[in-house]
N, C-alpha and C positions, 0 to 999 in steps of 0.2 A: 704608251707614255713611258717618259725614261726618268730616274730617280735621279737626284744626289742625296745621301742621308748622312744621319751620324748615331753611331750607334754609343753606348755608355753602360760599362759594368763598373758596378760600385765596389766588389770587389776585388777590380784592379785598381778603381779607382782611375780608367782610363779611356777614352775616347778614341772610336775609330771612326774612318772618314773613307766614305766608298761610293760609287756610282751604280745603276743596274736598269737593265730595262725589262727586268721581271718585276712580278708585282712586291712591294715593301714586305708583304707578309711570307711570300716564300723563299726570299732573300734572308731575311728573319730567320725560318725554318733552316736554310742551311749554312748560316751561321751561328748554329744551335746544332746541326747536327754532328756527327762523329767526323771528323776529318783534320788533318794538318793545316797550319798555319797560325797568326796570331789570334783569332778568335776562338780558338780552339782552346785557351788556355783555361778558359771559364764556359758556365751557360747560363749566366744571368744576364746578356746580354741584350738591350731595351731598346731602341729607336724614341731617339728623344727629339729630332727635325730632319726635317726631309722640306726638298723643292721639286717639283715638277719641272719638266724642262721638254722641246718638242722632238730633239735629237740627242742621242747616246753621247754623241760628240761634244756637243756644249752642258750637259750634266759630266763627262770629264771635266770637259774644262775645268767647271764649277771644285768639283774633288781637287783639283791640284790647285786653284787659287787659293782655298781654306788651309791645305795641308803645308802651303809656305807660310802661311802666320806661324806656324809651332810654333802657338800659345793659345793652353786651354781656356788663358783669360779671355781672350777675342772669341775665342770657341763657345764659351759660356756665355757673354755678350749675345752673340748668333741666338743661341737656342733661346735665351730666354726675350729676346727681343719679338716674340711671337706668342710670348704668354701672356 
């Protein structure tokens, strides 16, 4: 199975938006663990929704059609429209 998620540190206060076709929980783990890049700035990093998808390609997809709203308001919409 292939993800799209979004992940949320409150201490940046910020949301990131990523695709994978590992499972949520070890994509989790290494974006928690020691390494470079934006997630790397914090490790309080949470998976707050996620969609299943049957191809890598169309959970891209998904990742760049959220990531052209830049806006956490629609963003927030999203997650909590499954709460």
């Amino acid at each position: 199975m292939n993800f799209f998620y979004i992940l949320y540190s409150k201490a940046l206060n910020r949301y990131y938006i990523g695709h994978t076709s590992e499972t949520l929980d070890e994509r989790l783990r290494k974006h928690l663990s020691k390494h470079s890049g934006f997630t790397a700035k914090t490790k309080d990093w949470l998976i707050v929704y996620f969609e299943e998808f049957e191809t890598k390609s169309l959970a891209y997809k998904r990742e760049l059609e959220v990531k052209k709203w830049k806006s956490s308001i629609r963003i927030e919409k999203l997650i909590n429209s499954v709460k």
